[in-house]
C-alpha positions in Angstrom: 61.7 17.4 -8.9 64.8 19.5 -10.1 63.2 22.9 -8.8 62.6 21.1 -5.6 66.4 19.8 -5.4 68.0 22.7 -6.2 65.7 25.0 -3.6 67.1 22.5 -0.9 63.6 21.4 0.4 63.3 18.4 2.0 59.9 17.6 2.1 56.6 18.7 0.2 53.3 19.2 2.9 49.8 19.2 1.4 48.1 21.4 2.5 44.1 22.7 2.1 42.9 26.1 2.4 40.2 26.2 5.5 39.2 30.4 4.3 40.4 33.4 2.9 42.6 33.8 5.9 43.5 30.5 7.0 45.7 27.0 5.6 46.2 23.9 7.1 48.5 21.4 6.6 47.8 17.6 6.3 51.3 15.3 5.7 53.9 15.4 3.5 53.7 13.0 0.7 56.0 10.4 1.9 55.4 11.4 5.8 53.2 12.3 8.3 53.7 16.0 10.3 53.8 16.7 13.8 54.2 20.4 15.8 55.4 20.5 19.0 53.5 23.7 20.9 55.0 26.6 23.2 53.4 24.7 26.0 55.1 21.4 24.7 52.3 19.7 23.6 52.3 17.3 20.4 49.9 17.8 17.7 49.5 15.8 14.3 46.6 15.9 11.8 44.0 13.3 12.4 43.8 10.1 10.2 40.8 10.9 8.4 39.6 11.6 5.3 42.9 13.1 3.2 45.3 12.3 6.1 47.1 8.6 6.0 48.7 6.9 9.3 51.9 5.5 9.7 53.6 2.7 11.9 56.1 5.5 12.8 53.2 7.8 13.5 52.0 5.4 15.7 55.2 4.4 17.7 55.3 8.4 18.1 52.3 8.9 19.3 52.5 6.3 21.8 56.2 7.1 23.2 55.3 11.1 23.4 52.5 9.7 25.9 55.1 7.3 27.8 57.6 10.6 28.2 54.5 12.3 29.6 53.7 15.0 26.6 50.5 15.7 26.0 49.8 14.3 22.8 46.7 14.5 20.7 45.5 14.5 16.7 44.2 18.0 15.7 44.5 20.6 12.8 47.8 22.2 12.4 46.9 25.7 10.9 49.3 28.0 9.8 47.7 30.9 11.6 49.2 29.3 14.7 52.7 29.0 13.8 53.5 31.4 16.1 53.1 28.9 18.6 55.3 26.2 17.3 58.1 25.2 19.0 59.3 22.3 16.9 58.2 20.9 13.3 59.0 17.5 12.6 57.6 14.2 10.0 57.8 10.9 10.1 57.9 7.8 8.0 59.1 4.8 7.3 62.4 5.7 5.4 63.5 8.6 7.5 62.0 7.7 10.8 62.1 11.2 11.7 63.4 14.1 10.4 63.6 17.3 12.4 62.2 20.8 10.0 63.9 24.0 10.2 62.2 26.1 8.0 58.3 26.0 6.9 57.5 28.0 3.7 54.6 28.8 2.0 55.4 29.7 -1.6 57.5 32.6 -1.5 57.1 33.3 2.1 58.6 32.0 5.4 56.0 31.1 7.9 58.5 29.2 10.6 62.2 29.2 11.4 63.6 27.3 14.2 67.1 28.3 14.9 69.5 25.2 15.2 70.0 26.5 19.3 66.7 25.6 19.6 67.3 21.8 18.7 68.9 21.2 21.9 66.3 20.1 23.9 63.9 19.2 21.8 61.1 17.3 22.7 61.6 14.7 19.5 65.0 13.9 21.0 63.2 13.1 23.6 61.0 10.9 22.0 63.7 9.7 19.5 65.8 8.5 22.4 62.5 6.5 24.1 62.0 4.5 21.1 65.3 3.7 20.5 67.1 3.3 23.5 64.4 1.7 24.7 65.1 3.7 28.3 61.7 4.7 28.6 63.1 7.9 30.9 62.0 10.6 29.4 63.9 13.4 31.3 
């Protein structure tokens, strides 16, 4: 827990090796994980098997759908992190906690710059559930 202090990490993800070429990732081990797609779409690993829902999942999920984002449980693979535009977790401590960097032992596999926060889509969803404004814009 020291290492992981010290490294300024904020979360741990599990993740499961699919082939040679290939990882995906499941949650983190207090939260569940959620990429947000060039094309805006929401993904989050399904509940099944390995993978544990959350009421903060849930209220997600469901809030996304209300702002109009396409939202939908599937594999997040690291192959396609290219595509991400946002990285974020949930739970029931931290709600939700926006990611920055995704790193895979000694090697970055995602960077968002802190620009790019501006008009991200978990304000969005943030603001829907909390404001309780339901406008999505």
């Amino acid at each position: 827990e020291q290492l992981f202090k010290k490294t300024g990490f904020g979360e741990v993800i599990l993740s499961r090796e699919l082939s040679d070429a290939d990882t995906e990732l499941l949650e983190g081990l207090t939260s569940n994980l959620f990429v947000v797609r060039q094309d805006g779409s929401l993904i989050t690993p399904p509940v099944a098997g390995s993978v544990l829902g959350g009421y903060a999942r849930d209220l997600i999920l469901k809030h996304a759908k209300a702002c109009g984002i396409a939202a939908r449980e599937e594999r997040i693979k690291l192959s396609e992190a290219p595509e991400w535009k946002e990285v974020f977790t949930t739970s029931a401590i931290k709600f939700l906690s926006p990611v920055t960097t995704v790193q895979l032992h000694d090697n970055l596999i995602w960077q968002c710059e802190e620009w790019e926060m501006e008009e991200a889509v978990w304000k969005r969803i943030y603001s829907s559930i909390f404001e309780d404004t339901h406008i999505c814009q």
